[in-house]
ZATOR-306410 format. One record per residue (C-alpha): residue number from 1; z, y, x. Coordinates in pm, 1 decimal. Each point is the difference from the previous one (the first is absolute). Layout:
// residues N
NUM; Z; Y; X
...
//
This chain:
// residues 209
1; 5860.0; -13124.7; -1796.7
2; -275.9; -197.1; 185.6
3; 84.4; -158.0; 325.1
4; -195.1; 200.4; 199.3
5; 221.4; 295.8; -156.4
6; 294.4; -149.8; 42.2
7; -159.0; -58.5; 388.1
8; -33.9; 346.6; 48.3
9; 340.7; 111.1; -158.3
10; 185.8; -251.9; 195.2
11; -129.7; 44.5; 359.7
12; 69.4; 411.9; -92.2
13; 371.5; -152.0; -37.4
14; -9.1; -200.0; 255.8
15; -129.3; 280.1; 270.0
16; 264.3; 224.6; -101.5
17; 309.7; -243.4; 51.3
18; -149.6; -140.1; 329.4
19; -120.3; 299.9; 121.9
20; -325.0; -78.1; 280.5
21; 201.3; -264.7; 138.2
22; -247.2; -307.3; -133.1
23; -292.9; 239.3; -61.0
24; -7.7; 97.2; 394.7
25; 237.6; -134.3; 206.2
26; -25.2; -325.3; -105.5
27; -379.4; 40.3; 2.6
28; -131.1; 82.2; 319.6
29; -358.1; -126.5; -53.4
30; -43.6; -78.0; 403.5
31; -70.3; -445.5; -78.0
32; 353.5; -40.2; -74.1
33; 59.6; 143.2; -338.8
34; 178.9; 28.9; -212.9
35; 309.8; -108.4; 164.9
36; 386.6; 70.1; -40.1
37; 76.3; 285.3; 221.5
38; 190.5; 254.5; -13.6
39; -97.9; 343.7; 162.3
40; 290.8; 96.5; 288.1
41; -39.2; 315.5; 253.9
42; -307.0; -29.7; 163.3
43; -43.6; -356.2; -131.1
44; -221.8; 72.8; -348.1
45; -37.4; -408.6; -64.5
46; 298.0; -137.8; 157.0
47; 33.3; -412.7; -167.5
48; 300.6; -188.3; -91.5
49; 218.1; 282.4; 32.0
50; -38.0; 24.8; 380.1
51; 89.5; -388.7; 11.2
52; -153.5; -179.6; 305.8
53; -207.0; -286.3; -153.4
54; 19.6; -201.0; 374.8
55; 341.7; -45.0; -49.5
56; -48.1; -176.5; -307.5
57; -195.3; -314.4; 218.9
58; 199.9; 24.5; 297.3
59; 404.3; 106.5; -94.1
60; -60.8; -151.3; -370.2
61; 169.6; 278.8; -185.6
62; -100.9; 383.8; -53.9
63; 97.8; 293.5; 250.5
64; -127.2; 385.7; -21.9
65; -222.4; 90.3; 301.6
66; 50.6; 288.1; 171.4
67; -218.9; 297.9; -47.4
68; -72.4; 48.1; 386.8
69; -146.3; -351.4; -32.8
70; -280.0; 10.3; -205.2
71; -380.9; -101.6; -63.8
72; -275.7; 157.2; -214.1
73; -218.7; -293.8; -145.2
74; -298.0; 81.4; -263.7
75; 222.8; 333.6; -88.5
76; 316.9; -123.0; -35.4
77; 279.3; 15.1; 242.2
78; 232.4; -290.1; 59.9
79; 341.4; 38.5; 197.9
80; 121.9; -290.2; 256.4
81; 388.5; -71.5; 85.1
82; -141.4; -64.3; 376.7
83; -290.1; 67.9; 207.3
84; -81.4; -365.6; 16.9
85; 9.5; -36.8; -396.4
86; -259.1; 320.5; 80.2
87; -210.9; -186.0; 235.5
88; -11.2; -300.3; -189.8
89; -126.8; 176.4; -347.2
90; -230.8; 200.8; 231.5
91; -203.4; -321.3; 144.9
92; -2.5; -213.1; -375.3
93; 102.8; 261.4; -310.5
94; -123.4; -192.9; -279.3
95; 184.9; -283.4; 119.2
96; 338.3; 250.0; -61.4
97; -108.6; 192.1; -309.4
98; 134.9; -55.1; -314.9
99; -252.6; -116.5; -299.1
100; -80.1; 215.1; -237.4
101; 49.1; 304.8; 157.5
102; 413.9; -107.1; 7.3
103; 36.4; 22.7; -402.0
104; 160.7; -264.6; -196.2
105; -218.0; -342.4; 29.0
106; 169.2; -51.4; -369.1
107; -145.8; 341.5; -121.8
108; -327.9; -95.4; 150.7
109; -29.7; -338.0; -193.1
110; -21.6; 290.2; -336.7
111; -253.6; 238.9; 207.0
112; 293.6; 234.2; 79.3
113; 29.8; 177.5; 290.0
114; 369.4; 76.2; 46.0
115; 383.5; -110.0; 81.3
116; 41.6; -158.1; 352.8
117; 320.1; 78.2; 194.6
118; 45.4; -120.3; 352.2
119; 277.6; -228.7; -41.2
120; -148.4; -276.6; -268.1
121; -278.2; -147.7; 167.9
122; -183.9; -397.8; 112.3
123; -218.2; -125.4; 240.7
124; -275.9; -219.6; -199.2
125; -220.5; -144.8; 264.0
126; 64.2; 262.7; 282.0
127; -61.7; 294.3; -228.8
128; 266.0; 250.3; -85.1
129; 68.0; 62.9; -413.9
130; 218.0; 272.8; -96.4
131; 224.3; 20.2; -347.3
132; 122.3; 243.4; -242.4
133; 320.8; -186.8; -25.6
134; 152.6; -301.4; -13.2
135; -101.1; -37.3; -381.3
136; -372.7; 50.7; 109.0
137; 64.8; -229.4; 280.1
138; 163.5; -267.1; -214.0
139; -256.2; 36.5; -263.4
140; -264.1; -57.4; 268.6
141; 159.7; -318.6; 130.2
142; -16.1; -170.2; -291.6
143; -418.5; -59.5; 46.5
144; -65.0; 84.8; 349.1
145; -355.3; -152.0; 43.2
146; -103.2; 159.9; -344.5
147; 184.5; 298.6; 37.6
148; -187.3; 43.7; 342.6
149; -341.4; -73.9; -146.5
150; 30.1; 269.3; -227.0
151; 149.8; 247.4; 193.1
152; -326.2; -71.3; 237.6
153; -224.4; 35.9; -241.0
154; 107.6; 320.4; -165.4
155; 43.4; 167.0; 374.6
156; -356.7; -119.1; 115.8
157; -163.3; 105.2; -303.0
158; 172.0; 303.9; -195.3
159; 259.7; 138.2; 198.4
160; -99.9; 22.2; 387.7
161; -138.6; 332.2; 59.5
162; 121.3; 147.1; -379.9
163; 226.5; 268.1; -45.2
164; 349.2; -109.8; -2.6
165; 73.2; 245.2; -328.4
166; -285.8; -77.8; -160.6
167; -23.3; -371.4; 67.5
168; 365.8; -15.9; -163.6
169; -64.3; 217.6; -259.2
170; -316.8; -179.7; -124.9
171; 213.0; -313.0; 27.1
172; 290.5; 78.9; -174.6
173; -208.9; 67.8; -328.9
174; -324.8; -255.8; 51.0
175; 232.8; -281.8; 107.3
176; -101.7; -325.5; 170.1
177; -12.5; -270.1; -234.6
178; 321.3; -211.6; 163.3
179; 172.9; 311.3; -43.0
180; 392.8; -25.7; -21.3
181; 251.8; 235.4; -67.2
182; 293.8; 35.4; 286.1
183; 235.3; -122.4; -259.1
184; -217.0; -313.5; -135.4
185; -39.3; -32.7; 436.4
186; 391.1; -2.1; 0.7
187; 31.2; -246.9; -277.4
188; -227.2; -253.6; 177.1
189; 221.0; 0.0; 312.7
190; 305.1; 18.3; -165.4
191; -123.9; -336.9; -212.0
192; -84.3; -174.1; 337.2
193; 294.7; 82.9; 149.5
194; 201.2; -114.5; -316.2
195; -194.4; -320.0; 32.1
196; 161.7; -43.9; 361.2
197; -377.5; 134.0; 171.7
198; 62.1; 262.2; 268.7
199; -331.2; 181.7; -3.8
200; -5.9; -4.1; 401.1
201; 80.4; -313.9; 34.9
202; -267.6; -186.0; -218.1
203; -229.7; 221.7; 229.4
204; 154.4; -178.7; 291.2
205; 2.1; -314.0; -175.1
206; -371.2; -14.1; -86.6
207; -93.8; 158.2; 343.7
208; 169.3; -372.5; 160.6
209; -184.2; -164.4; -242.2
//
C-alpha cells in the first residue's frame, strides 16, 4: 500500500478511537490552534485540563482553576485558581500560555501534536513547556537548546494553525528525519543516566555555564 493509502486508512483509525476530540476540540481555528483542550460543559476548548497556567510562574507547581474563574482568549477558555491569577492572564496572556498549544514540546521536536499533562512541565526563558511524561521530559533534557530549536521550527512552520488529527496523522507515517522511536528515546536516557548524567541536571549544568 502507498503511503498516501496507508494515510488515509490510518487517520480513518485514528478518528474512530479518538473520537472528535483532536479533530475539533483540540482545533478551534480562532489564532490559537490546534491546542490541547479538552471540551467540558459549556467550555468546548478548555486547555491543560482546566489547569491554571499563572500558577505555574507564580506558585511553581500545577493547580486546577476553577470553572467560575475563567477567560476566553482566541477561542479557547482558560480556568484561574484566583481572580488575581485571572487578572494577571487578562492584562499579558501570551506571557502565561503554554507553547505549542500545551502539547508535548518532545512530540513537537517530531511534528506531533499530542501528549502534555499538567504536572511535567519547565520554564525555558520565561516560557511555559508542557510534557507527555516524565520519559518525554527526560528525553527532552538531554539536548535542550536543540531539542528547542526543533520543536520551534516544526510549530512555526507545519504545525501552528494545522489540524491536530491530521497534523499527527501525516506525521506518524511521513516522519521527520531525526525521528526516534519512544523506546530508542528511553534507551538514550536510560544510557545517560547509567553513565551517572541526570538529564535535568546537565540542563542545569550547561544553563550555569
Amino acid at each position: 500500500m502507498k503511503k498516501s493509502g496507508k494515510l488515509v486508512a490510518l487517520l480513518i483509525a485514528v478518528i474512530g478511537v479518538a473520537g472528535c476530540a483532536p479533530l475539533i476540540t483540540q482545533s478551534p481555528g480562532d489564532g490559537l490552534s490546534p491546542v490541547n483542550a479538552i471540551s467540558d460543559g459549556p467550555d468546548k476548548h478548555l486547555i491543560l485540563f482546566g489547569h491554571d497556567v499563572v500558577s505555574y510562574f507564580t506558585d511553581h507547581h500545577h493547580q486546577l482553576g476553577s470553572p467560575a474563574i475563567k477567560s476566553l482568549y482566541k477561542g479557547v477558555t482558560f480556568r484561574f485558581a484566583t481572580a488575581e491569577h485571572k487578572a494577571m492572564f487578562d492584562a499579558a496572556p501570551e506571557k502565561y500560555i503554554p507553547q505549542f498549544g500545551g502539547y508535548c514540546a518532545d512530540g513537537i521536536v517530531y511534528a506531533i501534536p499530542w501528549g502534555g499533562d499538567a504536572d511535567v512541565w519547565e520554564i525555558f526563558g520565561g516560557k511555559l513547556y508542557m510534557f507527555g511524561g516524565k520519559g518525554s521530559h527526560d528525553a527532552f533534557m538531554l539536548d535542550v537548546p536543540r531539542n528547542l530549536q526543533l520543536a520551534h521550527h516544526y510549530w512555526d512552520t507545519e504545525v501552528n494553525g494545522s489540524n491536530a488529527l491530521f497534523q499527527r496523522t501525516k506525521r506518524l507515517i511521513f516522519r521527520v528525519p531525526h525521528y526516534k522511536t519512544g523506546k530508542e528515546l528511553a534507551e538514550e536516557v536510560a544510557r545517560a543516566k547509567k553513565q551517572g548524567q541526570d538529564p535535568s541536571a546537565i540542563f542545569a549544568a550547561n544553563k550555569a555555564r
